[in-house]
N, C-alpha and C positions, 0 to 999 in steps of 0.2 A: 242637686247632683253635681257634683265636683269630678270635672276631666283629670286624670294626671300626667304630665308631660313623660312621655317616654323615657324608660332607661335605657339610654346610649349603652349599658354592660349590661350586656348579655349573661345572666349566671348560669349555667350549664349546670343542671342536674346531675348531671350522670357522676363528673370529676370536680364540680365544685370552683371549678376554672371556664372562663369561656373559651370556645374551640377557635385555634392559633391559625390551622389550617384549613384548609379545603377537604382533605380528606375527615377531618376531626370534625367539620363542618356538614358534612356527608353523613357521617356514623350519627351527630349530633338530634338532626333533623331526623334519619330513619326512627333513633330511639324513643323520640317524642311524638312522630307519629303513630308508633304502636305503642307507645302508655293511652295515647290519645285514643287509641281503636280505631286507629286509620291507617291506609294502607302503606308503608312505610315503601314500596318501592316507587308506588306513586309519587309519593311526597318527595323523593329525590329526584325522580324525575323532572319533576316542576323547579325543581332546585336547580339542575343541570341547566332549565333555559334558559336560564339567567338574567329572566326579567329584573322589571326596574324595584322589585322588592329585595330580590336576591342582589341585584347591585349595590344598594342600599345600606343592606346589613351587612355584605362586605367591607361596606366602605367603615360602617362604625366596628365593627371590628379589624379592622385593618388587617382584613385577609385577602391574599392577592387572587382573583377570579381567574383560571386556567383561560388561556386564549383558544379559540377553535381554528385548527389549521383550514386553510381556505383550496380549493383545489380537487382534486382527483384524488383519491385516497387507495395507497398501494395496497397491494394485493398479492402476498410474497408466496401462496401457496400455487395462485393462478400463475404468477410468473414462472415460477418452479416447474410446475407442469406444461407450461408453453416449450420451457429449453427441454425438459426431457422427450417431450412428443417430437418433435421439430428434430436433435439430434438424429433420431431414433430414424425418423423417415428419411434423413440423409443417408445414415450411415446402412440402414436394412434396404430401402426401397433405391437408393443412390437417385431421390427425387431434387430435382433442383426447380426455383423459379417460381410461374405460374401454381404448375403441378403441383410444388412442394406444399406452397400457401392454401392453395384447395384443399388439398390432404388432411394437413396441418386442422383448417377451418371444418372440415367434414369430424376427425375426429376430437375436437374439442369443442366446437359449438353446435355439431349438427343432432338434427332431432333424437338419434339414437345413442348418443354419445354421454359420457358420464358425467360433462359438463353444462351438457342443455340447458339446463335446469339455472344454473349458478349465471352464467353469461352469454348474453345473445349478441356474437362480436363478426365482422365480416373478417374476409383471409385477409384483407391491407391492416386489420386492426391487428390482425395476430402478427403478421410481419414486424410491424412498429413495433409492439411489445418484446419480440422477441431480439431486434437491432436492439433496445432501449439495457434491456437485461442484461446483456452479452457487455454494453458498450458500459455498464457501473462495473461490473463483475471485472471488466479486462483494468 
């Protein structure tokens, strides 16, 4: 029984070219796990973490591996809804300060509130988000 040393090209089924990209790389892998009979979002997903197999195969195909932004990851519908509530309490309740940030925190993180569910944030956190919003936007 005779090993055979790996082929460095990759020949792609589907387009008869190996895949250039990451996304082409994406579709590549889904494809062949369902010719496979295997779960094809799975199989991305595994692909997505980009263990040292998926580095690997990057590298022989000379596909550049997307980097993962490192940090806090924004959140432009929560922020949107921070400056709309927050306006809203100044300009209806004429709440300033303490009060406002309560308010503010009552009706977007509090138990009854349509945001409960999505973020469990205290009123200093809402405050900061809502200076942070205001100070990109200005």
């Amino acid at each position: 029984m005779t090993i055979e040393p790996p082929d460095h090209r990759l020949a792609s089924s589907i387009a008869g070219t190996p895949p250039r990209t990451w996304p082409e790389l994406e579709r590549y892998v889904a494809a062949e796990a369902t010719s496979a009979g295997e779960n094809a979002e799975a199989a991305v997903r595994e692909l997505r973490r980009k263990g040292p197999i998926t580095r690997l195969l990057c590298r022989q195909l000379a596909i550049a591996v997307p980097r993962q932004k490192r940090g806090k990851k924004d959140r432009p519908q929560l922020d949107d809804f921070t400056v709309v509530v927050v306006e809203a309490l100044k300009r209806d309740y004429g709440l300033r300060g303490k009060a406002l940030w309560d308010r503010a925190h009552s009706e977007i993180a509090g138990r009854d509130s349509f945001m409960a569910l999505f973020e469990n944030v205290t009123p200093a956190a809402i405050e900061r988000r809502y200076h942070r919003v205001k100070s990109r936007s200005s």
